[in-house]
Structures are given as structure tokens and as C-alpha cells.
N, C-alpha and C positions, 0 to 999 in steps of 0.2 A: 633484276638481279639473278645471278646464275647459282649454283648449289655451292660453290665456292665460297660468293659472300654470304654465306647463312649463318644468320646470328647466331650466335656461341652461346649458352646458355646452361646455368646448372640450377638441378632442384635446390628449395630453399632446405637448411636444415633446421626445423623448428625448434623455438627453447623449450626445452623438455624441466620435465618435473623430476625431480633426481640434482640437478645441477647446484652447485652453491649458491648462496644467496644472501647477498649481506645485506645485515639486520640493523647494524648501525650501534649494537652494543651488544653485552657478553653475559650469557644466563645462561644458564641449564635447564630450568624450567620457571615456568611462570609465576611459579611461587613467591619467585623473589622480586616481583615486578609491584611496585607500589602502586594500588589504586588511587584516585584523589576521593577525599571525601566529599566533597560536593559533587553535584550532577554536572552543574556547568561546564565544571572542569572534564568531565567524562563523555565529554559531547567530541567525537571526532570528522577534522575534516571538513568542518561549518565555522569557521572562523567567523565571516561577514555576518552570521546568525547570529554568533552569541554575541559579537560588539553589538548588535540590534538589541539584545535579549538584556546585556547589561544596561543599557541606557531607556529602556523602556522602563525597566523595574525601577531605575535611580529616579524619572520624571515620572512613572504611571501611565504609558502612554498603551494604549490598544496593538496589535500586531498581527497580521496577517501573514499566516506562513504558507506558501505557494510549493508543490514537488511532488516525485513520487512517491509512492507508498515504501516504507521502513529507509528514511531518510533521517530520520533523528528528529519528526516535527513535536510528536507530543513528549520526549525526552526533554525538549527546550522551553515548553509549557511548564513541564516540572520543575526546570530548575528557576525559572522566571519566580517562582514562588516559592524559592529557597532563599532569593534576593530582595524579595519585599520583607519591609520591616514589621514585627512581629508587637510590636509595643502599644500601637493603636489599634488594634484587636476591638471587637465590640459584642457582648451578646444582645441578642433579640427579643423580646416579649410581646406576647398579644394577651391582651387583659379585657376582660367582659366591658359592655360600654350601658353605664347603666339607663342611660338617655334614649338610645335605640341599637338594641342587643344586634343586629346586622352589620352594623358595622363597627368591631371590636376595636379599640385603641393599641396603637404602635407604639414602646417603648427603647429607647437603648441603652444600652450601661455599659461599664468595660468587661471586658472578660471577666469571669469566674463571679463578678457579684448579681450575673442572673441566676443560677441556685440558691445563691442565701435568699436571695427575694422569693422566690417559687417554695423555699422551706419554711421561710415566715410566713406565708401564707396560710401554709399546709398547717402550723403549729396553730395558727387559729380557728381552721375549720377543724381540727382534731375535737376542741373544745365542742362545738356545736353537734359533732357526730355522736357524740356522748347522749344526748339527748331522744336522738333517734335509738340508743340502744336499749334506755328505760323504758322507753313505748314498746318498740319488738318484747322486752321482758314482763311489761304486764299486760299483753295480748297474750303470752305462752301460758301467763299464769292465770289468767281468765280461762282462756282453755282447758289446762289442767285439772282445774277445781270444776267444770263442766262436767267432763268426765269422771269426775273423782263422784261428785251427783247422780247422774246419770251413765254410766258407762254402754254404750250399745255402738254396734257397728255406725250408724247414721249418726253419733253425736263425735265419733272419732275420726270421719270423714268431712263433717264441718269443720271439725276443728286446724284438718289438716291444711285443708282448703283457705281458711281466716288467716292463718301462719303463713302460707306460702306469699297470699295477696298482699299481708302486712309487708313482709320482705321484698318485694316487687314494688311497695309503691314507698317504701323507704328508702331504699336505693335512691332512689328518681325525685324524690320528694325535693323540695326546694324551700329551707326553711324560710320568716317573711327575715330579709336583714341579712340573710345568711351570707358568708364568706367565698366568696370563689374565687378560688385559685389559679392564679395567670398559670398560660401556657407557656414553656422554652422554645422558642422556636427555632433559635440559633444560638448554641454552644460552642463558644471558641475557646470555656476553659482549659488548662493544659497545652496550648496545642505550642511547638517549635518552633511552627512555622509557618505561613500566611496560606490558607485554606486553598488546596488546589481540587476543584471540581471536573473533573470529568463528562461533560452534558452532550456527547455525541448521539446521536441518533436518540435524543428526546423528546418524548410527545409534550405537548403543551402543558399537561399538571405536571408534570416533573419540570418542567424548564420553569413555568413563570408561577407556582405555584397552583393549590387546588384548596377547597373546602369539602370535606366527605358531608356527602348525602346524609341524612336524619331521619329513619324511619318515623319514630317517634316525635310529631311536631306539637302536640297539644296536648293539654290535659296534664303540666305539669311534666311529663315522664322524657321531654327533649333533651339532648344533650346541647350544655350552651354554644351557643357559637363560636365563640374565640376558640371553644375546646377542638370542636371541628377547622379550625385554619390547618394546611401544613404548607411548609415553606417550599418555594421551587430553588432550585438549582444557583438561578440569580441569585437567590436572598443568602443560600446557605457559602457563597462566591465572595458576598461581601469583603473588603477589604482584603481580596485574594487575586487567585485565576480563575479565570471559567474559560474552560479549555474546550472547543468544539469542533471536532474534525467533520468534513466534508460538510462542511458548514450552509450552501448551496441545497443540502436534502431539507434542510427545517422549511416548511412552509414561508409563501413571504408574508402571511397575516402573524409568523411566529416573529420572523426576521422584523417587521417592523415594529413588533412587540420587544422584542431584544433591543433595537435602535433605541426604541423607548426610554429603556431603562437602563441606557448606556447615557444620554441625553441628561436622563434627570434624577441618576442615580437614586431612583425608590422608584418601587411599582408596584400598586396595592394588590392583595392576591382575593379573589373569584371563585367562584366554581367556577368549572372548564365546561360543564353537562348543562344546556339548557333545563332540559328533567331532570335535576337534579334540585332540591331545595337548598345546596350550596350557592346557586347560584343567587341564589337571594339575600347572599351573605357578600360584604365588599369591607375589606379593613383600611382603616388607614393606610398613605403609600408606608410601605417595607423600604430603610432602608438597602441597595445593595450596588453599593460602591467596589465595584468588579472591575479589575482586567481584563481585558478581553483577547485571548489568544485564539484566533480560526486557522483553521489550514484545509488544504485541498489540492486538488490539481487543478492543471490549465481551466479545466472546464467547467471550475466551480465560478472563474472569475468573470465567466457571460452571463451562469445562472443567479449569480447575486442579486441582491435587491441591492440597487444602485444605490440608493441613501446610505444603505451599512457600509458599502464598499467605500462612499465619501467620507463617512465617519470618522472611517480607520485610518484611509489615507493621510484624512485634516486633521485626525487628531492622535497620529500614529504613522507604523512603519508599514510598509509590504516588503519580504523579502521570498526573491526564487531559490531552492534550498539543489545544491549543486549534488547533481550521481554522481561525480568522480571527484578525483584531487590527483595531481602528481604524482606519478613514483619517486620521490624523492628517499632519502635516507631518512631526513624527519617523518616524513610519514608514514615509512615502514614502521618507526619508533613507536608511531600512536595506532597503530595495526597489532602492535604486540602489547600495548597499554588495553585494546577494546576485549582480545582474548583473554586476559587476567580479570578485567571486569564478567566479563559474560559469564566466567567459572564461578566467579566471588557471587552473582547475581542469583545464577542455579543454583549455587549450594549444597548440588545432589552430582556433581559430575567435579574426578579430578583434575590437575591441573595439568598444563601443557609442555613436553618438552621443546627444545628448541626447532629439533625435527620435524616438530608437529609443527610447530608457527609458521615455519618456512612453508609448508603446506598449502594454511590457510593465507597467506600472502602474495603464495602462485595462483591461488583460485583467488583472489580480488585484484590482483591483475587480469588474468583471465574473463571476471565478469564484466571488469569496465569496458571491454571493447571495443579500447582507444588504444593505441601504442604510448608509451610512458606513463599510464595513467592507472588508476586504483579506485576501483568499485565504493561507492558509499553506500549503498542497499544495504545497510550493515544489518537488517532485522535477516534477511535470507543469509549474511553470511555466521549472522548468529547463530543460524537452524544446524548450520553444518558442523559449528562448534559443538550444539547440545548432541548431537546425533552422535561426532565421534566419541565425545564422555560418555555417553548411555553405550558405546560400542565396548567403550576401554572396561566401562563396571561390570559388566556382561562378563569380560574374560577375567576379571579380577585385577586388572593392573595396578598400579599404585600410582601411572601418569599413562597421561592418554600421547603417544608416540604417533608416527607418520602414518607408521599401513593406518592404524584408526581411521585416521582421517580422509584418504585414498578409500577406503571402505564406505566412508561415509559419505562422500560426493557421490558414487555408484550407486548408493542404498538410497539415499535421500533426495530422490528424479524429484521435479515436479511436476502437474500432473502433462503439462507439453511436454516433455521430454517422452514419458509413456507413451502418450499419444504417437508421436514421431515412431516411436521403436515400434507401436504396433503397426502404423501405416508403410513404414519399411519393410518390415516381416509381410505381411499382408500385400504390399507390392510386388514383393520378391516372388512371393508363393505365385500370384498367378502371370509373374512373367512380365508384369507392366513394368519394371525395374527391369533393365538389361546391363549385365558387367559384363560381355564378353564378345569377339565379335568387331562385326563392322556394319554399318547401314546406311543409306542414304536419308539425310535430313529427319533424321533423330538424333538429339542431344541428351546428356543428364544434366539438366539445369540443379542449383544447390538454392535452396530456401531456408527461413528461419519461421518458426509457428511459435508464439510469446514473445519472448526474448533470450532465451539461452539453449532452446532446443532447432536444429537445424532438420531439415529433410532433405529426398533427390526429387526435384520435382521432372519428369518428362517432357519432355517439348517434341513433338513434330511440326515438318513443313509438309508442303507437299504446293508445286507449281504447274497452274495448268493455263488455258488460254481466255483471256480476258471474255466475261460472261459479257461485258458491253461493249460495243463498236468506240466507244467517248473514250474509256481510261480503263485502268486495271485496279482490282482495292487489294488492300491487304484486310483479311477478314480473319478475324482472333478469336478462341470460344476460348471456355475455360473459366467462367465467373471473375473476369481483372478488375482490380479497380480503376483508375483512373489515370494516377501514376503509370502505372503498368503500359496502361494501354500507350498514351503519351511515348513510352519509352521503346514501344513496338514502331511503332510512325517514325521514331528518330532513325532506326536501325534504316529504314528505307533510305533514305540519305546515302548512306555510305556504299548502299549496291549502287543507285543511280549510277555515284560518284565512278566507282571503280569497271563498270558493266560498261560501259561506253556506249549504249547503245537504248534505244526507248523501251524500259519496262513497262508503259501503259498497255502494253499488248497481252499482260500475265494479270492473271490473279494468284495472289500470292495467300493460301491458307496454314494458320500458323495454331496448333493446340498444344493447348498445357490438358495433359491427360489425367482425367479423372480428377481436379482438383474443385473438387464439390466445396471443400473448406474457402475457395477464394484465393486471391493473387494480388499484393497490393507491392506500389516498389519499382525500383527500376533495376536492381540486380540480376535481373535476368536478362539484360542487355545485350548482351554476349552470347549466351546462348541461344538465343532465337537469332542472330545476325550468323552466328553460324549454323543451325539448322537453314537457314534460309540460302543459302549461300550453297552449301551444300549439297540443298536440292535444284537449285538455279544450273550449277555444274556437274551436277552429279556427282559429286567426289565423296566416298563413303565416310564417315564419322567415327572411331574409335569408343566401343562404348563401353570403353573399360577406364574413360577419362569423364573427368565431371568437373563441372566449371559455375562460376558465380562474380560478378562484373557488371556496373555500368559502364554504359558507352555513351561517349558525344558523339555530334554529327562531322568531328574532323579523324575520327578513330581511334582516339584516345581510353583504355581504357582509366573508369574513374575507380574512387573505394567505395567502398559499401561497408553494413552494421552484420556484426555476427560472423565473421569470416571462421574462427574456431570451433564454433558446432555443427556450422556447415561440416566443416573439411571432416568434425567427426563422424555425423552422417552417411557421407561421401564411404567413409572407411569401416561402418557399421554395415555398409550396401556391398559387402565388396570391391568397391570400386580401387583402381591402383593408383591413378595418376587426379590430380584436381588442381584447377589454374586458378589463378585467383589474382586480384590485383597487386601492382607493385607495390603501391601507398600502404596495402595490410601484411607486409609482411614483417611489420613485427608484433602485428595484432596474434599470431597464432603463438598458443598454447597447448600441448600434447603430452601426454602421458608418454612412457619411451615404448612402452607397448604397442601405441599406438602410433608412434613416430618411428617405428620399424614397418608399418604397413603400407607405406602410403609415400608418393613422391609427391612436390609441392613444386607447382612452377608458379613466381610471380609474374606477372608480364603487364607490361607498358603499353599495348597498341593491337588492333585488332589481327594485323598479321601473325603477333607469334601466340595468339590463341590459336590460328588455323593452319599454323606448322605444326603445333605438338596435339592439337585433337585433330587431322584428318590425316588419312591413309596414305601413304609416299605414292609417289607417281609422279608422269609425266603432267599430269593434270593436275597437280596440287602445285606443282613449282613455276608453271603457266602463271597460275593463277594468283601465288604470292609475287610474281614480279608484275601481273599488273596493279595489284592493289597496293604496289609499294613505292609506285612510278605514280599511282593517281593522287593519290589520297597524303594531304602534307604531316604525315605521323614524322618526320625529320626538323619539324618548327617546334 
């Protein structure tokens, strides 16, 4: 193709923040935005969850909730126990076993009649303590009249001594007959609603129960056993949830212990401590007729103990809990429902104008980075709500309005995004970062480090003559992972293709510079096919343009994750121009600030990355018309 037919192209113009944005209904601020008062209903964006969530609590069934972190998993744990019924409630007791004191007897009863029973108890040991205070009262008066005899330092130091022991061993004293009074071990008087247990990251006495150690085991002065039970988590679960995130961390000697007592709803409690003389204590099973709600991510569900994971399956749901939802208008609606809840939640920050909403709806667009779609991270988008209210109370406002918010994405980095800024700055300062300029076979490749912080990562080539008489490699440093690598190998394809001529004669070396942190991915597709290309023709590279792209093997480019903080990066580095694929062009989001800095070319195919990043010439227009004649980017 001659300069004639050169594809015609304009920068994209990004949807900037500023622009309208329809909400799908008419407020002024959030005030007027009705909360629901259940959870369930405050759950957004998890539709297929909560149909799980209501039909588990309607049958009982167990649930396993799969996703990642601030997806709404333990929100739906709560409200699963907002929906269980409240009627068959049970409290718990453990009462002395007078047969063999080790192992104390289980009792149940309904709610609120375990106190009257622990207070009848108490009203008949009252009687028996009486008697313990007549003794104490005529040891004082034995004393007394001692002294009152004899007064000398030595008869006033026994006496103190006789008095102190009396009270030490009345205490402890255990009349013959005497009344002891059960322990509570589970109060579910008063309660609204069907017990929701939080057991994440619990060691074995807190989950399945413990017995405390007994210094005193002999000679009367013991505390009894049943006194020493406390209940674990399971027991206190009972007729509830027992909600355990990253479920995968509990040991699997814990998880089959769980199993256990998912199996046969009661599980007697122990001491945990071999050295421990609780452990010489075993009560009857507890019982603890529990829900069971787990969650985690993908990688809980290899680390499971296989039988819980059957459990759950056989006798219950698994559900994958979805990052995005549609931009739709209804779900803009329930995006300005989660901003009234989050202010109603805090308590401490006010409410939002409409200004402001639009705000945080631009940023969960922005963070789904999907085109049409909307971020469900809703915990990180909650951070930004709390951060603009603490911005707004700071100035005194009376609603927290847009700059707040625009203030508060800037203030509220996490700690990638830091990181990112310093390794930019840090880049810049000794020059590994080039904006300006031309060179051969150096690119600014665009990276992302977490998920919302982008970088410029470096790339050189550089072509020299095959180290082996057999073939040429392509040789990569840089710490890549695997993907990477893979996507470096594909690039070779498309020179073959277009070179006409046998590249085994070259070695071809290819660096991502300084990238100590690692390289996983195939987004840098593009930029190494054009470094390398580049260098192959010598034709210099614009390094005032930055680019990020997969490629196939027919020249295609493909989409990639993260296109928007790329291109911010790109524009924090100086950089002017940055290509990116056609597929993401409606994934980018820009502040107008920063959408005056920067031109955006999408592009479709590896040719028009290498009209707008290399240098004009006779040798750059050579070289797109053979790679436009080889290679089938026209199918």
C-alpha cells in the first residue's frame, strides 16, 4: 500500500467525568433514598446469591459462597440469619454428673427458661452458703476472745493466719449434699433473630469448644467440672449461621471435626491442651444444629477437605459470587440504594448529593473493567464513600458533593497504586522511563501491578547474529511468568510471516527492564512485536507513545484487563500518545484533566500500532506495505 491508502484514523475521545449521567430517578441527595430494612434486601448485584440464600434458610441447607474479597459474601451470611426462624430457639446447660464428675450432662430447653433454671439453682445453694457464714462467724469469734485473753503480737498473727485459711478453704469447701449449680452455656434469651456466629480464623477451643485447665484438682479446693466447659462457636451457632470465611485455613483435623458436627448435629466439647486437666473432662454431645455458610476464593476449593466440600454440595448450594453486573439503568438505581445504605451504616459521615452519586457510579464503571459493566467490589467502593464523608465533615459541609468525592479517589491510593507512583517517579528520575525522542528497538510497554494501579513498563530489543549454526532463539530476561513468555514466542510468528526471509540466522534478545516485581500476561504483546521489529529494520520508535495489546499469530490485535490505569500511568509518565486495543475502547475512564493530556488511538491489527509509534520514513512505509500484503489482518 502506498501513503495514499493510509488508514485514516482519529484519537479516541474518552468518557470523561464531568459528563451527565442518567440515574434512572430524581433526588437531590440521598436522604431521600429509602433503605430496606432487611439485609437481604440491601444485598446488591447478587441476585443468583440471594435466590440461594433464600431457599437455603426456607429448607436449612449449608452454602458455600465462592468470590472475591468485598463481594457481599459475609453480608449474605447475615442476612441467611435474618430468614431463619426465631421460634425454635434453644438454650443450653451443662450440669455436674454426679456418677462421674468428667463427664458433665447436656441439657436443652427453649429460650429464656435456661436462667429461671440456673436461678433456681442459685436460690437453693444461697440456703447452704448461709451455713458456711456461721462457721467463718465463729472462727472470728474464737479469734476475737483469743485475743481479748491474751493480746500479743504472736496471738494476732495466728489469728490472722486461722481467718485468712478459714476463708480460703470455705470458698472451695464442698458441702456433703451440697447444690451445684448448672452452667449457661448457650443464651439465646431475647434474641430477634437466629444466632449468627462469625468463626473465621478460629483455633480449635473457640470453634469446637474447650474445658479451662484446673490448678486446683485435689483436696476438695477443685472447681467442678461442668463449671469449667465453655462452648465453641458450633454450639453457640446452634439453630443459626456459622459463618466461616476462607474456610480452607482451618486445619483439616478442624474441617473434619466441623464435618462432624454438621453430620450429627451435637459435638461433645474437650479440652483442646493435652496438658491441660480439661482434657480429662468430655460432656455429653452439645447439641449444635447450625447453618453452615463458608466462603473463599477459587483456591479454597482445592484446599478443602474433600468430605466437607461433599457435604455441602449433597446437602446444600455452591455459589460463584459475580465482580460485575451490567450498566443498566436498574442497576445504577441499586448503586445509589448501596450509597444511602453505607451513610445510614457509618452514621458518622453525611449524606450524598446527586453530584456526588454520579461520581461514585463513574468510579464503578471504571473499576469493573468491562465495557457496559459495573464493579461489585462494593467493600473498596464503600472505602471511597467513607473517605469522601470524613472529607465533607473536615470542611463542614452539610452533604458530601462531587470535588469530595474526586478528592477522595486521589487521597484514598491503595497501597499498588503508591507503589506504581513511586516506581514512575523513580523511573523517571534515573532516566529508565524515556517520553521524549526516538530510538531503535525500545518501546514503553503499559502494565497493571494489583488490579487498578497501572505502570510503563520498558522493553528493549536488540538483533544480533545467531549464537548457533542450527537456529536463532529468542532469549527474554526480565523475571516473565509463563503467559508472558508464551506471548513473546507468538510475536515470532508474525515477523517469520512478514520478513520473507529465514530469521534462524538472528538471535533475537528481548528485556523488560528492571522489572524485579515480575511480568505475568500477554498484554505486552505489542510492544515487544514492535520493539522487535524495530530493531530487525532499524526504524526508530517514538518514545513519547506507550502502548499495551495482545497479539495473535494472524496480527490481530486482541483486549486486555486494566486499559484505564494503564493509560493513567502512560499520562502520570509524561507520556503523549498511548494505543491500546479497539475492543477497550469503551473500557477507558478519564478525569477531563487528564483526558486533555493524552491522545488515545484504539487500533485493530499490528500495522496501525506501527504507523502511529514509529518514526515517518521511507522505511517505515516499505515496511507497513509488506506487512499488509503478508500477513491476512483484511479476514
Amino acid at each position: 500500500m502506498g501513503e495514499d491508502e493510509k488508514v485514516n484514523r482519529e484519537a479516541l475521545a474518552p468518557r470523561e467525568y464531568g459528563e451527565s449521567l442518567d440515574l434512572g430517578m430524581e433526588f437531590n441527595t440521598t436522604e431521600e433514598i429509602k433503605v430496606p430494612e432487611k439485609l437481604i434486601d440491601q444485598v446488591i448485584g447478587q441476585e443468583h446469591a440471594v435466590e440461594v440464600i433464600r431457599t437455603a434458610a426456607t429448607q436449612k441447607r449449608h452454602v458455600l459462597l465462592i468470590g472475591e474479597p468485598g463481594t457481599g459474601k459475609s453480608m449474605l451470611g447475615q442476612a441467611m440469619a435474618e430468614l431463619l426462624p426465631t421460634e425454635n430457639l434453644e438454650d443450653i446447660l451443662v450440669f455436674p454428673n454426679p456418677e462421674d464428675e468428667n463427664m458433665p450432662k447436656i441439657k436443652t430447653v427453649p429460650a429464656c427458661q435456661g436462667r429461671r433454671i440456673v436461678e433456681k439453682y442459685r436460690e437453693k445453694a444461697k440456703g447452704q452458703e448461709s451455713i458456711k457464714s456461721y462457721i467463718l462467724l465463729f472462727v472470728m469469734f474464737t479469734v476475737m476472745l483469743a485475743l481479748f485473753i491474751d493480746f500479743s503480737a504472736t496471738t494476732l498473727l495466728m489469728g490472722l493466719f486461722v481467718v485468712i485459711l478459714t476463708i480460703m478453704a470455705l470458698s472451695n469447701m464442698r458441702l456433703k449434699g451440697s447444690v451445684l449449680v448448672p452452667k449457661l452455656l448457650v443464651d439465646n434469651c431475647g434474641r430477634s433473630k437466629a444466632p449468627f456466629i462469625d468463626a473465621t480464623g478460629a483455633h480449635a477451643g473457640a470453634l469446637l469448644g474447650d474445658v479451662r485447665h484446673d490448678p486446683f484438682q485435689s483436696g476438695g479446693l477443685g472447681t467442678p467440672a461442668h463449671e469449667r466447659v465453655e462452648p465453641g462457636m458450633i454450639h453457640r451457632a446452634h439453630r443459626g449461621v456459622l459463618f466461616i470465611d476462607e474456610v480452607a485455613t482451618l486445619s483439616l483435623k478442624m474441617q473434619q471435626s466441623l464435618l462432624t458436627a454438621m453430620q450429627e448435629k451435637k459435638f461433645p466439647i474437650t479440652g483442646q491442651s493435652e496438658m491441660s486437666s480439661g482434657a480429662m473432662v468430655r460432656t455429653e454431645p452439645v447439641p449444635c444444629d447450625f447453618v453452615l455458610v463458608a466462603a473463599g476464593n477459587l483456591d479454597t476449593v482445592d484446599k478443602m477437605h474433600p468430605a466437607l466440600r461433599s457435604r455441602i454440595r449433597g446437602y446444600g448450594y455452591e455459589v460463584y459470587m459475580r465482580t460485575t453486573m451490567p450498566d443498566t439503568i436498574e442497576n445504577r438505581r441499586k448503586l445509589i440504594q448501596f450509597v444511602a445504605q453505607e451513610v445510614k451504616r457509618d452514621g458518622k459521615i453525611p449524606h450524598f448529593t446527586r453530584d456526588a452519586v454520579e461520581e461514585i457510579v463513574r468510579e464503578a464503571q471504571k473499576r469493573a473493567g468491562r465495557k457496559g459493566h459495573l464493579t461489585l467490589r462494593l467493600r473498596d467502593l464503600g472505602g471511597i464513600v467513607r473517605a469522601a464523608g470524613d472529607i465533607a465533615v473536615k470542611k463542614g459541609k452539610k452533604y458530601v458533593e462531587r470535588e469530595d468525592v474526586l478528592e477522595a479517589i486521589r487521597m484514598a491510593k491503595p497501597l499498588e497504586k503508591q507503589l506504581a507512583d513511586w516506581y514512575i517517579e523513580r523511573k523517571k528520575e534515573y532516566q529508565v522511563i524515556k517520553t521524549e525522542g526516538s530510538e531503535i528497538g525500545r518501546v514503553n510497554g503499559l502494565a497493571v501491578i494489583g488490579e487498578q494501579s497501572g505502570i510503563v513498563l520498558p522493553i528493549e530489543a536488540v538483533v544480533a547474529p545467531a549464537a548457533s549454526k542450527e537456529e536463532g532463539k529468542i532469549i527474554v530476561t526480565g523475571k516473565l511468568g509463563e503467559i508472558a513468555k508464551e506471548a513473546v514466542q507468538n510475536v515470532s510468528a508474525i515477523i517469520k510471516r512478514y520478513k520473507g526471509e529465514d530469521i534462524s540466522r538472528y538471535d533475537i534478545h528481548v528485556q523488560f527492564l528492571q522489572t524485579y516485581e515480575g511480568v505475568e500476561g500477554d498484554s505486552a504483546s505489542i510492544s515487544v512485536a514492535t520493539a522487535v521489529i524495530s530493531a530487525l529494520e532499524e526504524i526508530p520508535i517514538r518514545q513519547d507513545v506507550a502502548m499495551t495489546g495482545s497479539l495473535s499469530v494472524r496480527g490481530e490485535v486482541l483486549p486486555i484487563g486494566g486499559a484505564t490505569p494503564k493509560i493513567e500511568a502512560a499520562i502520570e509518565a509524561g507520556i503523549k500518545t498511548v494505543i491500546i486495543p479497539k475492543s477497550n475502547e469503551k473500557d477507558v475512564f478519564l478525569s477531563k484533566d487528564k483526558a486533555e493530556k493524552v491522545q488515545i488511538f484504539p487500533v485493530e491489527t499490528i500495522d496501525e500500532v506501527l504507523e502511529i509509534a514509529l518514526e515517518e520514513g521511507e522505511k517505515k512505509r516499505e515496511l507497513l506495505r509488506r506487512i499488509r500484503e503478508a500477513l491476512p489482518l483484511s479476514l
